[in-house]
C-alpha positions as CSV (number, residue, x, y, z in Angstrom):
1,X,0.0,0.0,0.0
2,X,1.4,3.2,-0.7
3,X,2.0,5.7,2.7
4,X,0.0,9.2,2.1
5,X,1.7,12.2,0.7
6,X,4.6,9.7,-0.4
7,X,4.9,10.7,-4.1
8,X,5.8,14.4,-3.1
9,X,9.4,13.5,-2.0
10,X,11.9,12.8,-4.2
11,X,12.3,9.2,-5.4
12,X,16.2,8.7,-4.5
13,X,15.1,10.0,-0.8
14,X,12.1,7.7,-0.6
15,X,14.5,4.5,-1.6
16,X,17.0,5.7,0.6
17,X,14.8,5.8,3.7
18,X,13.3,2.7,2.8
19,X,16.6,0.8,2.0
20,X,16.0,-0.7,-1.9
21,X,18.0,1.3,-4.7
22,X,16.2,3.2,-7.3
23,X,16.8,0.9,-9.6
24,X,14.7,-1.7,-7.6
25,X,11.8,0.6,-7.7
26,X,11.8,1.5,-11.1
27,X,11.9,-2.0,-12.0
28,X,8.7,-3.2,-10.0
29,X,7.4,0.4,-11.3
30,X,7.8,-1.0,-14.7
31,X,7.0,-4.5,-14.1
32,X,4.9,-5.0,-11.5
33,X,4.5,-8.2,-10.8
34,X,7.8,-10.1,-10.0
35,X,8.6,-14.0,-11.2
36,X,6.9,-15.4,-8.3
37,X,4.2,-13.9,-8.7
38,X,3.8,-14.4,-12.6
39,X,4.7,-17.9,-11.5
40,X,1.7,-18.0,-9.1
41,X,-0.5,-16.5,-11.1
42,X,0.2,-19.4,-14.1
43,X,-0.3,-21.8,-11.1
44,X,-3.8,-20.3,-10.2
45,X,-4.9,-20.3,-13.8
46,X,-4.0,-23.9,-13.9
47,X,-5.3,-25.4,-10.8
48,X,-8.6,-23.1,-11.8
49,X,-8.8,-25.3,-14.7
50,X,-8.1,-29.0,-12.6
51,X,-11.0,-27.2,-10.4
52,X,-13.6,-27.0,-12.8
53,X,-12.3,-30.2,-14.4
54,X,-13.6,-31.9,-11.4
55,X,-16.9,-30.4,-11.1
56,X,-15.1,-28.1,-8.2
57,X,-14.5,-31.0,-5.9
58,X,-10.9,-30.7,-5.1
59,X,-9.9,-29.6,-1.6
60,X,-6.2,-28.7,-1.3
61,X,-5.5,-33.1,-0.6
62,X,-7.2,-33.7,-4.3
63,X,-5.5,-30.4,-5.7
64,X,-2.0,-31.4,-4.6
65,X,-1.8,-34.9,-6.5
66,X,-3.3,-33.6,-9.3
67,X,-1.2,-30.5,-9.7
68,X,1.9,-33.8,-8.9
69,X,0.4,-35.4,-11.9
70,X,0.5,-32.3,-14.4
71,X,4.5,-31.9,-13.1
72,X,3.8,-28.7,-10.3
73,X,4.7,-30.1,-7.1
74,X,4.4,-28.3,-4.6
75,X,3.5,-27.9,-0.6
76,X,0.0,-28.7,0.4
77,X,0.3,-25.1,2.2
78,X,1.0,-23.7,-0.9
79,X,-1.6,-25.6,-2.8
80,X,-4.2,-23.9,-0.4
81,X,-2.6,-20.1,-0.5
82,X,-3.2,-20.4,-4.4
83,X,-6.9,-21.9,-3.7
84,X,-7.4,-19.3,-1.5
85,X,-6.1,-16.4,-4.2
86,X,-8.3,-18.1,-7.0
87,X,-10.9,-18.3,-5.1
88,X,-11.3,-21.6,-5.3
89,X,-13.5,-22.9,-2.4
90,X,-14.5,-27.1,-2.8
91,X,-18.3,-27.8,-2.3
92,X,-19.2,-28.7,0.5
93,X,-21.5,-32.4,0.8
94,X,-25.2,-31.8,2.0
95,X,-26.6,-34.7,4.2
96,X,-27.2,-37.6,2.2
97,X,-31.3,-39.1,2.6
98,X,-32.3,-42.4,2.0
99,X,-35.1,-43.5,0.1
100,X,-35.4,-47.1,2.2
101,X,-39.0,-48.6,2.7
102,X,-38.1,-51.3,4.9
103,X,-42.0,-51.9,6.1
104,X,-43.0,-55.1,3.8
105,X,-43.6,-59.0,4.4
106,X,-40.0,-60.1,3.2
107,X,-37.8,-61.6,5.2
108,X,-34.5,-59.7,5.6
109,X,-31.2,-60.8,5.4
110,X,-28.6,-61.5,8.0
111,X,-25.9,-58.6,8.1
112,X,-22.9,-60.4,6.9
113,X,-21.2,-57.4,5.8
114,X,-20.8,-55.9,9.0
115,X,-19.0,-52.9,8.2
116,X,-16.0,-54.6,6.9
117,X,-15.6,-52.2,3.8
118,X,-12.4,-53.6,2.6
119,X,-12.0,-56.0,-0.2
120,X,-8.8,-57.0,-1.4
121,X,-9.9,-58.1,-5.1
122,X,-12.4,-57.0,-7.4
123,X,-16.0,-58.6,-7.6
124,X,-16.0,-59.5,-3.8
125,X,-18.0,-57.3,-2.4
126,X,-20.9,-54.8,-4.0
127,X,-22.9,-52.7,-2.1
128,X,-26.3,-51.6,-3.4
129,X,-28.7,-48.6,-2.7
130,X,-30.5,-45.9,-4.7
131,X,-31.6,-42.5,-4.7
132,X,-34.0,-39.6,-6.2
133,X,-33.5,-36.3,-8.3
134,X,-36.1,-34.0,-9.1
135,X,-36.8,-32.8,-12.4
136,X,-39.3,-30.5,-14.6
137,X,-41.0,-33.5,-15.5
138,X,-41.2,-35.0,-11.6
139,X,-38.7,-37.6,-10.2
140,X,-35.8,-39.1,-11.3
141,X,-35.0,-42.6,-9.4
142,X,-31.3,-43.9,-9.8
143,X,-29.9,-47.4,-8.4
144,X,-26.1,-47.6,-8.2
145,X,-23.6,-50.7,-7.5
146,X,-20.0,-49.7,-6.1
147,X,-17.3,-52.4,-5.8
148,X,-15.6,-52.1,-2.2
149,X,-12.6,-52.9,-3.3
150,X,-11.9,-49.7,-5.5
151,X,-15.0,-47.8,-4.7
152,X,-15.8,-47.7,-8.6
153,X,-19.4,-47.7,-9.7
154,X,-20.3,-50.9,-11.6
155,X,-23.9,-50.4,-12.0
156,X,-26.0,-47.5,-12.7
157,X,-29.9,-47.6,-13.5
158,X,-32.3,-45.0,-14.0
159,X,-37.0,-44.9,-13.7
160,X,-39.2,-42.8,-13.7
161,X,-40.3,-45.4,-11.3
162,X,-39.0,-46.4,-7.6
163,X,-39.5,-50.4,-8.6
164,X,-37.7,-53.5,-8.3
165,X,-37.2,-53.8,-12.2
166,X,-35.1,-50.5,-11.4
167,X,-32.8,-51.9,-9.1
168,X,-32.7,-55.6,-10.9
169,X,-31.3,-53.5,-14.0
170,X,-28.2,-52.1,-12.1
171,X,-26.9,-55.4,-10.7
172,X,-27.7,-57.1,-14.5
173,X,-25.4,-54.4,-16.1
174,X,-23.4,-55.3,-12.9
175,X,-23.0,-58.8,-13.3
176,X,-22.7,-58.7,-17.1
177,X,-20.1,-56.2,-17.4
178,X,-17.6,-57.6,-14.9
179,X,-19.0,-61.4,-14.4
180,X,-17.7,-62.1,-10.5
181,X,-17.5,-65.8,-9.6
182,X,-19.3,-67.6,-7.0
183,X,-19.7,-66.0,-3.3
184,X,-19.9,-62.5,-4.0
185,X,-21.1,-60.7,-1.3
186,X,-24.3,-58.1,-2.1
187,X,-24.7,-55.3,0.8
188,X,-28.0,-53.3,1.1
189,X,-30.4,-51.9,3.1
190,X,-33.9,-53.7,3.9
191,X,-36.0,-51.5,1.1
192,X,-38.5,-54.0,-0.5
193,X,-37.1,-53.9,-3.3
194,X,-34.0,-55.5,-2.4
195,X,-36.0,-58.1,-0.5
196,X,-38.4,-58.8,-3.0
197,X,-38.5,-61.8,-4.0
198,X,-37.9,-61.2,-7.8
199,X,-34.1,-59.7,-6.8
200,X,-33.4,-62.6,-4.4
201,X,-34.2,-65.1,-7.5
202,X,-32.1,-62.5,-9.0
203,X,-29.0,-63.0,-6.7
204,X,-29.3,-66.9,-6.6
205,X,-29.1,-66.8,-10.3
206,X,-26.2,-65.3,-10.0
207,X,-24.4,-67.3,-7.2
208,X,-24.1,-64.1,-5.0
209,X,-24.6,-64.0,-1.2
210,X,-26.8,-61.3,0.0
211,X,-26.5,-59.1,3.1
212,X,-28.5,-56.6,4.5
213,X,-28.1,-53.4,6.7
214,X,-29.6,-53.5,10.4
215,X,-33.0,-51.5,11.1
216,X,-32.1,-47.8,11.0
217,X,-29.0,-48.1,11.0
218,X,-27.4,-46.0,7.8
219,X,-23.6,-46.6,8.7
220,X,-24.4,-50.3,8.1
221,X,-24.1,-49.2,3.7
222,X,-21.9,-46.1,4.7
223,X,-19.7,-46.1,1.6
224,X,-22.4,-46.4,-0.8
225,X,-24.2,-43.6,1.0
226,X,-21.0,-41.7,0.9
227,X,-20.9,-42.3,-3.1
228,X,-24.8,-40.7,-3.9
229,X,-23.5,-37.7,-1.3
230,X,-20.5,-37.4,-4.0
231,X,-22.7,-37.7,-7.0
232,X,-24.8,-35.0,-5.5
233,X,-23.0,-32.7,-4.6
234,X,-21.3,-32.7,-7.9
235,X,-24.2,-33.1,-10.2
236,X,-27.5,-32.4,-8.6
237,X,-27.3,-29.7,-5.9
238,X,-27.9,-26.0,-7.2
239,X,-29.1,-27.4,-10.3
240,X,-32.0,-27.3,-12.5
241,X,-33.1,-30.4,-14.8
242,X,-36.0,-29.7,-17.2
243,X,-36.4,-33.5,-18.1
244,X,-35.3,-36.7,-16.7
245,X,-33.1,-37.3,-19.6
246,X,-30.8,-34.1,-19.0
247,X,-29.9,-35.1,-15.5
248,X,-29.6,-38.7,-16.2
249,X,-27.2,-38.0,-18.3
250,X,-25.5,-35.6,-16.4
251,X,-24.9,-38.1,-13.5
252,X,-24.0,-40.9,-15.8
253,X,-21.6,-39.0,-17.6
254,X,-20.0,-37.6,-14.2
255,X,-19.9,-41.4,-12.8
256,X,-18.5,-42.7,-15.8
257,X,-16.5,-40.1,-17.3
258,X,-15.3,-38.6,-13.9
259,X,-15.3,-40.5,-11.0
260,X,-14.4,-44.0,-12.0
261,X,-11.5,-43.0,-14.0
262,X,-9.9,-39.6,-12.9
263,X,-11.3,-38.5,-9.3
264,X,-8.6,-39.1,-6.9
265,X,-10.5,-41.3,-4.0
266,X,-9.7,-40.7,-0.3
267,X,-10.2,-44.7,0.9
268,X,-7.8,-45.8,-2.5
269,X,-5.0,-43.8,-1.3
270,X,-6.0,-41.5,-3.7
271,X,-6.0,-43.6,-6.5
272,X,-8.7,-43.4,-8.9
273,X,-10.9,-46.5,-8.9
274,X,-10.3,-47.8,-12.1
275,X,-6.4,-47.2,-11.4
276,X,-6.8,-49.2,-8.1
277,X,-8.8,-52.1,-9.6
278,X,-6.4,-52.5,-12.1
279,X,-3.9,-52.9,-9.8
280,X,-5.6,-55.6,-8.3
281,X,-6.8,-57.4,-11.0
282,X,-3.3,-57.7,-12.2
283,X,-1.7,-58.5,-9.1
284,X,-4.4,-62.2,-8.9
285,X,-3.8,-63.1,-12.9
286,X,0.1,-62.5,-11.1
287,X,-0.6,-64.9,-8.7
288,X,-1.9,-67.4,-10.7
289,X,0.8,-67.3,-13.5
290,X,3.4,-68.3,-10.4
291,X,1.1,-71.1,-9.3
292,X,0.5,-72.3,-12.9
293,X,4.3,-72.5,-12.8
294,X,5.2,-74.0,-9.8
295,X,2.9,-76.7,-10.9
């Protein structure tokens, strides 16, 4: 900030007071902004674009490894002081509601999930659950499938209609896409979908063990809960759909195109999901190459 009545003394007597040369002010008169800050300012216009890149996710964790990525690497102080100078504040998640009816005639299962969250290979271990957007044209239902094992969505399903067909169509596209073995483990809540008796044929069918969340209790499915909070506050909150269509294919595109492949995930170490199951699909065909040569 310049000092009041500075600019009616004489330059040379100003520097002099102040201890930098003439030279030194004439310079930063000429060019004000020094390397660093040109340097910062290049850094803010690129972590602006990263920012929007990922629908303004990216807290200063996120922002770090993917400014590593691009070749910037820098402190995660830093990383924040730029946020902070661009502006650049993350959302923030709003609290995630279910959509569980769990008063029907079905028998529940048993809860054989029981928060263990971790799978070490892919197709172990699916949780299920769904959710609603509104729309112009009324509600929008959407069932998901995450693999715990990479967090990655593996089955996405959208109705006009809250109905077990909904539901059935997210763990076919599921089970056709990837094609786990026997004994897979299927987590949900009690809804009446899932305990209808048309997805139960539906899991038998497929050889998959199902498990269901306690009464009540919403930690029980925590990480899929966690992933419909993401895909909401990314996609749906502060927006306006005028169809069904428009915001289906705004979440499918920001599952598919975004957070599988390129969103850096917290509970991966933040590896992307696809990046992480890779990983671990490679590492059991490893395994089996060195027993089929053993043998």
């Amino acid at each position: 900030m310049r000092a009041r009545g500075l600019d009616k003394y004489p330059i040379n007597l100003v520097c002099q007071t102040l201890g930098i040369s003439t030279r030194s002010y004439y310079d930063r008169k000429e060019n004000p902004h020094s390397n660093k800050e040109k340097e910062d300012l290049e850094l803010v216009e690129k972590m602006q674009t990263i920012f929007a890149e990922s629908y303004e996710e990216y807290g200063r964790v996120r922002m770090k490894k993917a400014l590593e990525e691009a070749g910037y690497p820098m402190s995660e102080g830093k990383v924040g002081r730029l946020m902070r100078q661009g502006n650049m504040y993350p959302k923030k998640c709003k609290k995630y509601r279910a959509t569980t009816n769990s008063r029907h005639k079905y028998q529940v299962a048993e809860n054989l999930l029981d928060r263990n969250f971790n799978a070490d290979k892919p197709n172990r271990k699916w949780c299920g659950d769904s959710t609603y957007i509104w729309t112009d044209e009324g509600w929008l239902y959407a069932a998901g499938i995450i693999d715990l094992c990479a967090r990655d969505c593996v089955g996405l399903s959208f109705s006009s209609k809250h109905t077990q067909e909904l539901m059935i169509d997210s763990l076919d596209q599921a089970f056709k896409k990837y094609k786990p073995g026997e004994g897979l483990l299927f987590h949900s809540d009690r809804g009446v979908q899932y305990a209808s008796n048309a997805y139960k044929n539906k899991l038998q069918k497929y050889k998959m063990i199902q498990s269901m969340s306690r009464s009540g209790v919403p930690y029980d499915n925590a990480p899929m809960e966690s992933f419909w909070a993401t895909v909401k506050n990314a996609c749906v909150h502060g927006c306006r759909f005028k169809t069904r269509k428009e915001a289906e294919l705004k979440i499918f595109e920001y599952v598919f195109g975004f957070y599988n492949t390129h969103r850096y995930h917290s509970s991966n170490g933040l590896k992307t999901p696809y990046e992480l199951r890779n990983e671990r699909a490679s590492e059991k065909k490893s395994v089996k190459s060195q027993q089929t040569v053993i043998k």
